[in-house]
Chimera marker file (.cmm) of the C-alpha trace (Angstrom):
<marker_set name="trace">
<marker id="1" x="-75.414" y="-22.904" z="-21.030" r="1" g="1" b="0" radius="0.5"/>
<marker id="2" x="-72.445" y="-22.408" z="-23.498" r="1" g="1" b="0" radius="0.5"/>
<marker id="3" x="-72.389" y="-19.362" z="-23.441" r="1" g="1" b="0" radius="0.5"/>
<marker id="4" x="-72.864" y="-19.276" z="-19.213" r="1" g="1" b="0" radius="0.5"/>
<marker id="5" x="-69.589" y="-21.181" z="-19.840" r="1" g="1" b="0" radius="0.5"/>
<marker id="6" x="-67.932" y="-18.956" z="-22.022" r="1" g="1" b="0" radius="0.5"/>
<marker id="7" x="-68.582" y="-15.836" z="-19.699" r="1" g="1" b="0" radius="0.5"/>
<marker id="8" x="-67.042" y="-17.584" z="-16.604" r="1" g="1" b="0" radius="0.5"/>
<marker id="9" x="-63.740" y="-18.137" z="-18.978" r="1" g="1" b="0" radius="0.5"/>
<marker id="10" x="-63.420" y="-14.696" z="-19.709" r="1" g="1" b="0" radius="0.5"/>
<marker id="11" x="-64.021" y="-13.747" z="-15.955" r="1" g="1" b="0" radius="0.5"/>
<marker id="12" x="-61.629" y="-16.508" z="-14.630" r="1" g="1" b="0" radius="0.5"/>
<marker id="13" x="-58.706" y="-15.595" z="-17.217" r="1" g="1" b="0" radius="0.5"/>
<marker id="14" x="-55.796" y="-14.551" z="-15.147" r="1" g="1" b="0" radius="0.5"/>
<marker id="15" x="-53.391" y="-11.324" z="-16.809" r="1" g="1" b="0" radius="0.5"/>
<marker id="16" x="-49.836" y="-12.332" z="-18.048" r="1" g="1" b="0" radius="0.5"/>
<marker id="17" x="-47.766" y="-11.186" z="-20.275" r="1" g="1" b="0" radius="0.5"/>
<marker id="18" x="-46.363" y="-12.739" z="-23.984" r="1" g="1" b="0" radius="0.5"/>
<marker id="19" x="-43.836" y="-14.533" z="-24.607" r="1" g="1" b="0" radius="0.5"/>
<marker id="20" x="-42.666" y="-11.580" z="-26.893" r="1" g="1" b="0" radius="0.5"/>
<marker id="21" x="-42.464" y="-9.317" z="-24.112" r="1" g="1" b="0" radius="0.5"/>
<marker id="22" x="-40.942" y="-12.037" z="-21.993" r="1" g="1" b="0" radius="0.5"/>
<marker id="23" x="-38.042" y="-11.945" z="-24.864" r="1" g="1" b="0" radius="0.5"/>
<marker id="24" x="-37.628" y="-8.112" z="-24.780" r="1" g="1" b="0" radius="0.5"/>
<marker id="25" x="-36.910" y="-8.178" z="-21.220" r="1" g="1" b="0" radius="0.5"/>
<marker id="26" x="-33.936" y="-11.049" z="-21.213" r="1" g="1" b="0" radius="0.5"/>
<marker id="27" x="-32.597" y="-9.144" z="-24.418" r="1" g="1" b="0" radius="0.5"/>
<marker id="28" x="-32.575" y="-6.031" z="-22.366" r="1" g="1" b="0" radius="0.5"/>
<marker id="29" x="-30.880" y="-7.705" z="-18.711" r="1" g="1" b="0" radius="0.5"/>
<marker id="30" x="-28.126" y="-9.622" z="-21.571" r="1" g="1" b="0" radius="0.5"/>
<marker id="31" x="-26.887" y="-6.154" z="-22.894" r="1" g="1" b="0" radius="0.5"/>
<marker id="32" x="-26.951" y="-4.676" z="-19.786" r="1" g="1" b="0" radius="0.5"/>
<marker id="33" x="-25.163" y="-7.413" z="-18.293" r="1" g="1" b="0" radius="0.5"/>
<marker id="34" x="-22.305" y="-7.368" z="-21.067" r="1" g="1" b="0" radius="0.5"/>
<marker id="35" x="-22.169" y="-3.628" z="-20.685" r="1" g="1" b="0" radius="0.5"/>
<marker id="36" x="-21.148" y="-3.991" z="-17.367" r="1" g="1" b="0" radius="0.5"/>
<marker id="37" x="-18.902" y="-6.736" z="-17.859" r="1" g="1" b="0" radius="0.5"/>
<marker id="38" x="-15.589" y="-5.030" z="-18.286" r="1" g="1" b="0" radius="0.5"/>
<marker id="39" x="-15.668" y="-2.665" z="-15.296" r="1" g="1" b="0" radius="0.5"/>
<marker id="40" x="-16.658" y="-6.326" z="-13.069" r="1" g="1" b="0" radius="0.5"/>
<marker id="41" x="-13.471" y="-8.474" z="-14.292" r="1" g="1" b="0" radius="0.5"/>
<marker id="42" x="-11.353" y="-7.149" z="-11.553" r="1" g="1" b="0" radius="0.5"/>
<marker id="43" x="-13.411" y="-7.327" z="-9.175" r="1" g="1" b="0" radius="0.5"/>
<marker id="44" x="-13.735" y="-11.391" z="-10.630" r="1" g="1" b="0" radius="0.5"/>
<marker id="45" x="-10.242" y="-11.554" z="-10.472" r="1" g="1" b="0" radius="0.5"/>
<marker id="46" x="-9.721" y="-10.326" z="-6.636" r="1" g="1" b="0" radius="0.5"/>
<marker id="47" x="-12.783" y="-12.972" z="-6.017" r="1" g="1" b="0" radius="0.5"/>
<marker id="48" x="-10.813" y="-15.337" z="-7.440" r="1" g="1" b="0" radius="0.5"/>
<marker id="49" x="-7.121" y="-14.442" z="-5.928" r="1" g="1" b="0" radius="0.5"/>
<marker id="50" x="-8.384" y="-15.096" z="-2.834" r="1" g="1" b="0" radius="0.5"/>
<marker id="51" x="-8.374" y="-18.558" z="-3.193" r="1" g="1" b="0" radius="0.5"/>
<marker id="52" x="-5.165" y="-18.368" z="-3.817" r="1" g="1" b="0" radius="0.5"/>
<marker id="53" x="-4.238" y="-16.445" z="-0.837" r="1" g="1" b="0" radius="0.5"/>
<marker id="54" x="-5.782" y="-18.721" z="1.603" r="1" g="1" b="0" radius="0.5"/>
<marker id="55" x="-4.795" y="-22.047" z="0.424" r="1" g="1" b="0" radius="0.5"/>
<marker id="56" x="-1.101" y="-20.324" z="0.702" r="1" g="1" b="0" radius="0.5"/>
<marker id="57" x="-1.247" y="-19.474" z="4.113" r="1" g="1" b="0" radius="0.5"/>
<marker id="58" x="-2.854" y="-23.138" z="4.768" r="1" g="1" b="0" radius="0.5"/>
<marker id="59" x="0.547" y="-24.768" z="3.148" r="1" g="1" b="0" radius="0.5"/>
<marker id="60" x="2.399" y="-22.278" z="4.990" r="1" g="1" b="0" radius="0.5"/>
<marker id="61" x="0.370" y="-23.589" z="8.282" r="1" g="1" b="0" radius="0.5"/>
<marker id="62" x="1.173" y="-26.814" z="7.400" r="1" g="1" b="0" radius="0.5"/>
<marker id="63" x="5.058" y="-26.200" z="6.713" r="1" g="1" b="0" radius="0.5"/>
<marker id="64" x="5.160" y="-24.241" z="9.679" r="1" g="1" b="0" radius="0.5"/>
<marker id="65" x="3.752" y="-27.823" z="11.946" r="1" g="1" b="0" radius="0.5"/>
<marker id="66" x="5.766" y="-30.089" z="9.860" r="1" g="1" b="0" radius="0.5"/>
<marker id="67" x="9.001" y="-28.241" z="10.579" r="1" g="1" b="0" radius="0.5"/>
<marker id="68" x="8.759" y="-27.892" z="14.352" r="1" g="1" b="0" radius="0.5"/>
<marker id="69" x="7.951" y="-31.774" z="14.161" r="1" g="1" b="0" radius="0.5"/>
<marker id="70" x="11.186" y="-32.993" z="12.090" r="1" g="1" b="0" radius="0.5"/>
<marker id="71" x="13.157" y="-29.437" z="12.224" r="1" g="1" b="0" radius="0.5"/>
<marker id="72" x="13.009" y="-29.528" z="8.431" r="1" g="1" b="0" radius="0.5"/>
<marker id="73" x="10.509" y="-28.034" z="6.048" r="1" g="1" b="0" radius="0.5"/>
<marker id="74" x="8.801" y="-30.604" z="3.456" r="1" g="1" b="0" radius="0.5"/>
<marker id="75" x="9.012" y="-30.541" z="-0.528" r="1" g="1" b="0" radius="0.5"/>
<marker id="76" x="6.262" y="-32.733" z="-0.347" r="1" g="1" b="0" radius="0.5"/>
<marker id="77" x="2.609" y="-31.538" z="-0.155" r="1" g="1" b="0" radius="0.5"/>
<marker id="78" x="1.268" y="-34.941" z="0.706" r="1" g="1" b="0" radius="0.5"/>
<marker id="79" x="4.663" y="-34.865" z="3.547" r="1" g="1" b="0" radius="0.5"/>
<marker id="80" x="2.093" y="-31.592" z="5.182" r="1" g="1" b="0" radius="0.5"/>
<marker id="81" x="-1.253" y="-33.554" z="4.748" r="1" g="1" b="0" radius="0.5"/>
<marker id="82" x="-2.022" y="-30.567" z="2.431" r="1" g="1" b="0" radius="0.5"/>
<marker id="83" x="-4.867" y="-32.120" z="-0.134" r="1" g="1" b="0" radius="0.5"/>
<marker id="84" x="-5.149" y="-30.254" z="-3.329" r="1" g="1" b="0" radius="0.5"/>
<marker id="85" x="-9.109" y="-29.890" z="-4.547" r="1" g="1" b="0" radius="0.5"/>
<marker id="86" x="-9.792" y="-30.893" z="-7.866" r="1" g="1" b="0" radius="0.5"/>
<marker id="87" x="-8.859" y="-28.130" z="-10.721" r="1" g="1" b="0" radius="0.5"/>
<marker id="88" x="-11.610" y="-26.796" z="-12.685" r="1" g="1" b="0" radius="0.5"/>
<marker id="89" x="-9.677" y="-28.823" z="-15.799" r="1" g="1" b="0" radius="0.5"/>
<marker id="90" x="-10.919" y="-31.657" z="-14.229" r="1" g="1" b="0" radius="0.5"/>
<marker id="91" x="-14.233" y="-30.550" z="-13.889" r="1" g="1" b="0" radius="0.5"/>
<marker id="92" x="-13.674" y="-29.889" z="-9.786" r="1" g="1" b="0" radius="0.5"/>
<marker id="93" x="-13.803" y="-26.136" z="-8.374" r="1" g="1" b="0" radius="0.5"/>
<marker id="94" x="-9.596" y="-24.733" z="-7.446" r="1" g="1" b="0" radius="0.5"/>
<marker id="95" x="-8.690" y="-22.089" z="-10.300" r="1" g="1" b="0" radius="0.5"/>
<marker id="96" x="-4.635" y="-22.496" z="-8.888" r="1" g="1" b="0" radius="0.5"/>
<marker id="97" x="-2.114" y="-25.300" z="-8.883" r="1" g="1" b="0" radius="0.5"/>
<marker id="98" x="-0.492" y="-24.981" z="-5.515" r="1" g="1" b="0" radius="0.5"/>
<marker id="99" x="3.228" y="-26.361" z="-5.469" r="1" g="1" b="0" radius="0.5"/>
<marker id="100" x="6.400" y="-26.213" z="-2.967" r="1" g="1" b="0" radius="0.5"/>
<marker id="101" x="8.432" y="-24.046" z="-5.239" r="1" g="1" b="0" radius="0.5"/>
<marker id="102" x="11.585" y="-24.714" z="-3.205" r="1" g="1" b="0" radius="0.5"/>
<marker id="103" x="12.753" y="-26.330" z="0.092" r="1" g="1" b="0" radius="0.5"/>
<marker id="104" x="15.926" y="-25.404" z="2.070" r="1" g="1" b="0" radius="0.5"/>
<marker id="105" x="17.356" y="-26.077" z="5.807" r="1" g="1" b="0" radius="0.5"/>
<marker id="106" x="15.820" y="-22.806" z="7.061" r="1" g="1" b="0" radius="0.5"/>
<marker id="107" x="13.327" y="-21.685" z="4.445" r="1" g="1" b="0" radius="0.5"/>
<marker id="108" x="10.588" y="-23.087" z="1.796" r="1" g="1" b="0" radius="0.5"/>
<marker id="109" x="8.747" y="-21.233" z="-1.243" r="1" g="1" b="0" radius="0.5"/>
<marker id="110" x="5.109" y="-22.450" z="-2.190" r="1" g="1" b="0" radius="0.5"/>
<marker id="111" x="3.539" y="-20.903" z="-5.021" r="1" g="1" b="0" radius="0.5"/>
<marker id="112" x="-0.051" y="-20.773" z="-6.334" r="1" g="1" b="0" radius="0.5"/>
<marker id="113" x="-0.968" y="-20.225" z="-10.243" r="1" g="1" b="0" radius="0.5"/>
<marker id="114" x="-3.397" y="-20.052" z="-12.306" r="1" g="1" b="0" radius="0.5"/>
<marker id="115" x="-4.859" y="-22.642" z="-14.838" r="1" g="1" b="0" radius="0.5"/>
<marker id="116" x="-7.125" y="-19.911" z="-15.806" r="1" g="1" b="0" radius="0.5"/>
<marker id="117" x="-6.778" y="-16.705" z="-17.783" r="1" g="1" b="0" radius="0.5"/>
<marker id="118" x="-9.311" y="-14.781" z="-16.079" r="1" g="1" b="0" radius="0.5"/>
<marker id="119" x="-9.503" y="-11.525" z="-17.729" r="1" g="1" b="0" radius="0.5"/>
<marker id="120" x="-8.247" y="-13.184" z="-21.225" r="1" g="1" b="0" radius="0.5"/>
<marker id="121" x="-5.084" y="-10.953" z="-21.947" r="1" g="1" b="0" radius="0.5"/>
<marker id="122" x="-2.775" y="-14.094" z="-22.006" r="1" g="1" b="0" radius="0.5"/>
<marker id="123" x="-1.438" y="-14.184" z="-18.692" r="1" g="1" b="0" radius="0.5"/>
<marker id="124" x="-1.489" y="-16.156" z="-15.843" r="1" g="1" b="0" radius="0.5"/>
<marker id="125" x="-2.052" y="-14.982" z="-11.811" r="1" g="1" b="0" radius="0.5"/>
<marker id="126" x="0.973" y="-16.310" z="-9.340" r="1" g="1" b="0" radius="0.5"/>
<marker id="127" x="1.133" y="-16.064" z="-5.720" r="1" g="1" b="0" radius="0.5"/>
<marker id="128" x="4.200" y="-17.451" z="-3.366" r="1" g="1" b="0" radius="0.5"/>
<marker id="129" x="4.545" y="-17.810" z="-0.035" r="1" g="1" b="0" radius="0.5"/>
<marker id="130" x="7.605" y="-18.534" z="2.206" r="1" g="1" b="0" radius="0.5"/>
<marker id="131" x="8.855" y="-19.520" z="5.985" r="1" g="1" b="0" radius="0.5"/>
<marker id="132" x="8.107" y="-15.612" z="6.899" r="1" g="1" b="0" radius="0.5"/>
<marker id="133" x="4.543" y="-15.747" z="5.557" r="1" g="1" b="0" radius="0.5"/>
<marker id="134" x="5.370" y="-12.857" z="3.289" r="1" g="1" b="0" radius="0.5"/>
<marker id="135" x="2.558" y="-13.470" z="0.706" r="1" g="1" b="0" radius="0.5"/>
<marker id="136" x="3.390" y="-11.882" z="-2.740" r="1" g="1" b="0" radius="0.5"/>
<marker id="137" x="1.605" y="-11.371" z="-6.274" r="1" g="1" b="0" radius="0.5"/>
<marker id="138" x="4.598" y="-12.903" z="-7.959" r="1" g="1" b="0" radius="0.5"/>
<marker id="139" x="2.711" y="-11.797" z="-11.826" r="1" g="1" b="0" radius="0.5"/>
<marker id="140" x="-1.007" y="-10.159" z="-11.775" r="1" g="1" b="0" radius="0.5"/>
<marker id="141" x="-3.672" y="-11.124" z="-14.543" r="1" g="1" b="0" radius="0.5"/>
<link id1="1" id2="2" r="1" g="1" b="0" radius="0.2"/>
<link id1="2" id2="3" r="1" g="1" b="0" radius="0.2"/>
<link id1="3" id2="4" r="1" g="1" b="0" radius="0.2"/>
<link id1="4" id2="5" r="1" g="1" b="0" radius="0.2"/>
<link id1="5" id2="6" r="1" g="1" b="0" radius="0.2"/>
<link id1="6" id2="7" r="1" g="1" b="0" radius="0.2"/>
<link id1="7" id2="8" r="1" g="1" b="0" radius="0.2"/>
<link id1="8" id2="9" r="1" g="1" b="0" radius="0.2"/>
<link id1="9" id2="10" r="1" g="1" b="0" radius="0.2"/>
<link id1="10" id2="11" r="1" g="1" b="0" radius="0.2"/>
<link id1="11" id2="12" r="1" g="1" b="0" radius="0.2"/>
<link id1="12" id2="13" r="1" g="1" b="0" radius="0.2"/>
<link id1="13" id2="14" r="1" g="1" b="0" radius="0.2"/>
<link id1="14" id2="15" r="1" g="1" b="0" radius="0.2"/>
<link id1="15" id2="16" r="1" g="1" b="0" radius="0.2"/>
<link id1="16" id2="17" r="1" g="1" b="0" radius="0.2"/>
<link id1="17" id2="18" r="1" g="1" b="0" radius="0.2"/>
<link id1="18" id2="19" r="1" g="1" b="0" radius="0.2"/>
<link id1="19" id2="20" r="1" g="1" b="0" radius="0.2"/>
<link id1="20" id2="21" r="1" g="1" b="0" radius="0.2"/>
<link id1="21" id2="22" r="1" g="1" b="0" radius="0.2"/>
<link id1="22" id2="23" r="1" g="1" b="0" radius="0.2"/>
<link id1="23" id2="24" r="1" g="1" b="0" radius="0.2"/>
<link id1="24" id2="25" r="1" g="1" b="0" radius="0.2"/>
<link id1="25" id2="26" r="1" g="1" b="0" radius="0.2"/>
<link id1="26" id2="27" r="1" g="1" b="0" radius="0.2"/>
<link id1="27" id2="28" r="1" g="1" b="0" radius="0.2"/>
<link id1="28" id2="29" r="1" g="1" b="0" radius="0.2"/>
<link id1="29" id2="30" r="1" g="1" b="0" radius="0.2"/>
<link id1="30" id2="31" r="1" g="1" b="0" radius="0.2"/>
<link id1="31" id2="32" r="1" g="1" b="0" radius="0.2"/>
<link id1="32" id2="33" r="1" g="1" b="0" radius="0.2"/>
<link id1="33" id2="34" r="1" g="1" b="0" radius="0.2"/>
<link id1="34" id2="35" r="1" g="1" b="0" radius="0.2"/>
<link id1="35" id2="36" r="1" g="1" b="0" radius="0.2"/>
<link id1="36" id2="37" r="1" g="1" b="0" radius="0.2"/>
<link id1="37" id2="38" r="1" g="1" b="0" radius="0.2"/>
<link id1="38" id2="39" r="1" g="1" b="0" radius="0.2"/>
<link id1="39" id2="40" r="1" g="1" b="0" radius="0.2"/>
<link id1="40" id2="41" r="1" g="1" b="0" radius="0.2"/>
<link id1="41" id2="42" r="1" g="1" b="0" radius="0.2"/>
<link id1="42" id2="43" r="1" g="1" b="0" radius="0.2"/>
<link id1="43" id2="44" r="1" g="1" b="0" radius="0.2"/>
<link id1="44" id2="45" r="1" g="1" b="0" radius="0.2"/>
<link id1="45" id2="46" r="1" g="1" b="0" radius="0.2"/>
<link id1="46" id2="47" r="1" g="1" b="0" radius="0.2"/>
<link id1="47" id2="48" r="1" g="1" b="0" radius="0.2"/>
<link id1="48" id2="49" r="1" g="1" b="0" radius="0.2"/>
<link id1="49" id2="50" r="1" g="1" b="0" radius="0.2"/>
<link id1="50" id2="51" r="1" g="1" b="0" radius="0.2"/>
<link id1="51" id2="52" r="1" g="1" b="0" radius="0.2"/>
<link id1="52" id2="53" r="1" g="1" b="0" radius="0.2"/>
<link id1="53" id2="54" r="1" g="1" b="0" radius="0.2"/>
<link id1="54" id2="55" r="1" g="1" b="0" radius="0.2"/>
<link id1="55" id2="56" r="1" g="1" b="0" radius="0.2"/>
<link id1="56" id2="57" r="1" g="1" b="0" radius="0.2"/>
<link id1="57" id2="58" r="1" g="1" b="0" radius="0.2"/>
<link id1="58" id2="59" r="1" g="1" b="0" radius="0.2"/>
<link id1="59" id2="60" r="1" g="1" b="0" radius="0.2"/>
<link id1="60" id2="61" r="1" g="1" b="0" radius="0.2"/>
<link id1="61" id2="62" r="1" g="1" b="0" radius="0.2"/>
<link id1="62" id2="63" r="1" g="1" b="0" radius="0.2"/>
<link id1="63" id2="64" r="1" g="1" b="0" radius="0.2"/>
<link id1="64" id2="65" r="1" g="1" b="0" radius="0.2"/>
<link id1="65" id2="66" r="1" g="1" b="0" radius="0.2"/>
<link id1="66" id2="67" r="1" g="1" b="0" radius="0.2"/>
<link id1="67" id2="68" r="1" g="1" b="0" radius="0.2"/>
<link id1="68" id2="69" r="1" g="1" b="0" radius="0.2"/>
<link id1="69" id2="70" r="1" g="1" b="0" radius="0.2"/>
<link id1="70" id2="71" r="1" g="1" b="0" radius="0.2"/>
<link id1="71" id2="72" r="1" g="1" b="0" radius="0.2"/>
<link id1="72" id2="73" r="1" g="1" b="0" radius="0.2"/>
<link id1="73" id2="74" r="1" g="1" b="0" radius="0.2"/>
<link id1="74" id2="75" r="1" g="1" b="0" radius="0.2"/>
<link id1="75" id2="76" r="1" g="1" b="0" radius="0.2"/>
<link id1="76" id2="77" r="1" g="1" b="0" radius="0.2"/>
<link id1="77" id2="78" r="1" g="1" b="0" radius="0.2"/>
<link id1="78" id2="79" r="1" g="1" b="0" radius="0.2"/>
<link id1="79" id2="80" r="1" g="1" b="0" radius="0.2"/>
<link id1="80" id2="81" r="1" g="1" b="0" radius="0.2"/>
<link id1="81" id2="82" r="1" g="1" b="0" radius="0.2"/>
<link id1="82" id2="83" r="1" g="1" b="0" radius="0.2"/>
<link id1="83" id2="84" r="1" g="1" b="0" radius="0.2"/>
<link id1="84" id2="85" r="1" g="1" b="0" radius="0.2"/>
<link id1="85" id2="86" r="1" g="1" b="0" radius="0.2"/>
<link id1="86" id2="87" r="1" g="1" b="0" radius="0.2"/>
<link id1="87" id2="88" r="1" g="1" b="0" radius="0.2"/>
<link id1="88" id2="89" r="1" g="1" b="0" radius="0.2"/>
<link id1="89" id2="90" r="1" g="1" b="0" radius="0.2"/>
<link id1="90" id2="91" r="1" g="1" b="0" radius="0.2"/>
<link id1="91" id2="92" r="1" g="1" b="0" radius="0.2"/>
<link id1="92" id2="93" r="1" g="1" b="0" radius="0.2"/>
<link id1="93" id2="94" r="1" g="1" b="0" radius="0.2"/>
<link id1="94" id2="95" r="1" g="1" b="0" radius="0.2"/>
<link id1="95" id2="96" r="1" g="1" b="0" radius="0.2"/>
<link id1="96" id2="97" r="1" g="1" b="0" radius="0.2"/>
<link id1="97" id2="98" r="1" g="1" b="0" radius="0.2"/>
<link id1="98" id2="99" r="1" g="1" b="0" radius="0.2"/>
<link id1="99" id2="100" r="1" g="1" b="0" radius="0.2"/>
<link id1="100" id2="101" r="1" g="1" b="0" radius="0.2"/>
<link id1="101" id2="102" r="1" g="1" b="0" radius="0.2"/>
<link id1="102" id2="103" r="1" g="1" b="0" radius="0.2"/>
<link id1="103" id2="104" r="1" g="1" b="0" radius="0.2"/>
<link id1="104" id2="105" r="1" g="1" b="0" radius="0.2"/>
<link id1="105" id2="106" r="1" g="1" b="0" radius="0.2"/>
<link id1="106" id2="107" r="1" g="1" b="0" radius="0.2"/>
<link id1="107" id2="108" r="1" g="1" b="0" radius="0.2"/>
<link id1="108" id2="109" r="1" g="1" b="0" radius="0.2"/>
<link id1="109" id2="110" r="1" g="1" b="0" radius="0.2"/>
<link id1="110" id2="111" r="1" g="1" b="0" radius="0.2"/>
<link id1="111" id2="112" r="1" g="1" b="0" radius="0.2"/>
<link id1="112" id2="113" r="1" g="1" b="0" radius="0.2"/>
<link id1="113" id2="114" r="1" g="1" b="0" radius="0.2"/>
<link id1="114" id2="115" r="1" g="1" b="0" radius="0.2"/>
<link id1="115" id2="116" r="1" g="1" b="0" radius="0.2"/>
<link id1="116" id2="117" r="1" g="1" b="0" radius="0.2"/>
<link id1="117" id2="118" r="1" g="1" b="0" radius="0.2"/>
<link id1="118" id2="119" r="1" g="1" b="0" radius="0.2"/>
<link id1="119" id2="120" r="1" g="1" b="0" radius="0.2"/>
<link id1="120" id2="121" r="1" g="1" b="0" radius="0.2"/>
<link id1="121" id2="122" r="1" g="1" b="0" radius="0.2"/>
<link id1="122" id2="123" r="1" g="1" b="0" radius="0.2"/>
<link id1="123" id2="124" r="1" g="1" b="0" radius="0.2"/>
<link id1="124" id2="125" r="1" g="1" b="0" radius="0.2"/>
<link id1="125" id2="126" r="1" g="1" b="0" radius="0.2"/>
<link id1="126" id2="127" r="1" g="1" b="0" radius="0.2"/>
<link id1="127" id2="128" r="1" g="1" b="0" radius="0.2"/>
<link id1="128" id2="129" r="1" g="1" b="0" radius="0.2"/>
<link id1="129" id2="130" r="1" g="1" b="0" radius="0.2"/>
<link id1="130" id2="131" r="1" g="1" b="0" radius="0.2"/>
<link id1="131" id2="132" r="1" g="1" b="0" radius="0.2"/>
<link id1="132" id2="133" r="1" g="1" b="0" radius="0.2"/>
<link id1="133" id2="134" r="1" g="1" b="0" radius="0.2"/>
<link id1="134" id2="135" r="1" g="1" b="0" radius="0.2"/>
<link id1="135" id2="136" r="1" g="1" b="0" radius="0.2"/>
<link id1="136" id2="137" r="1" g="1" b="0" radius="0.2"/>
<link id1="137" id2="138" r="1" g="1" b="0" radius="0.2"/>
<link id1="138" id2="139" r="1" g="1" b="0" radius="0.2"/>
<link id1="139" id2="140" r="1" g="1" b="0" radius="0.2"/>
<link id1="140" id2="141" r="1" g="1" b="0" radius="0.2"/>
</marker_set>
C-alpha cells in the first residue's frame, strides 16, 4: 500500500520550474529594463509635462471666469477656487508647484515647476501661462 501511495505521488506531481530559473529570468527582464532606460526618460518627461500643461490651462480657465466676474485678474489661487493636489514631497501625486507668477490690470502670468529632477541633470522643468493662453516651456529638463 506504500508504495500504491508513492506511485500516485509521482503521477499527481504537477511540472514547475526552480526557483533558480525563476532568478535567471528577473535578472534577465532587470538588465533589459535598465538597458532601455535612457532612450525612455523623455518620453517620462513628456508624460510628466503634461501635467503641467493641463493644470495651466485650468488656472488660466479659472483667471479667465474670475476676471469677467470682478474685471480684474486674481494673484490669489484660492481667489480662482484653483486647489493645488498634494506634491509628491508630501507623499501626494503633482510633480509641479503651480503659482500666479504676476498679476496686472489687463494681464496675469501663472507658472508651473518642477519639484522633481526627472532626468537627473540638475535642472528643473517650468511652464507659464498668461491672459492669451500662450503656454510656454519657460526651461526644459
Amino acid at each position: 500500500m506504500h508504495m500504491k501511495l508513492i506511485r500516485l505521488i509521482r503521477l499527481n506531481k504537477l511540472k514547475a520550474f526552480t526557483l533558480a530559473e525563476l532568478l535567471v529570468v528577473l535578472v534577465i527582464v532587470g538588465i533589459l529594463i535598465l538597458l532601455s532606460l535612457p532612450s525612455l526618460m523623455p518620453l517620462i518627461s513628456k508624460t510628466k509635462a503634461l501635467e503641467a500643461q493641463l493644470q495651466l490651462e485650468h488656472v488660466y480657465t479659472l483667471e479667465k471666469r474670475y476676471f469677467y466676474l470682478h474685471s480684474k485678474y486674481s494673484e490669489d489661487l484660492k481667489a480662482i477656487d484653483f486647489e493645488h493636489a498634494k506634491l509628491v514631497t508630501e507623499d501626494g501625486a503633482a510633480n509641479y508647484q503651480i503659482t500666479i507668477a504676476e498679476v496686472s490690470a489687463n494681464g496675469f502670468k501663472a507658472t508651473a515647476t518642477a519639484i522633481v529632477d526627472f532626468d537627473g541633470d540638475g535642472t528643473f522643468d517650468q511652464w507659464e501661462i498668461n491672459q492669451d493662453k500662450k503656454l510656454v516651456q519657460v526651461v526644459k529638463d
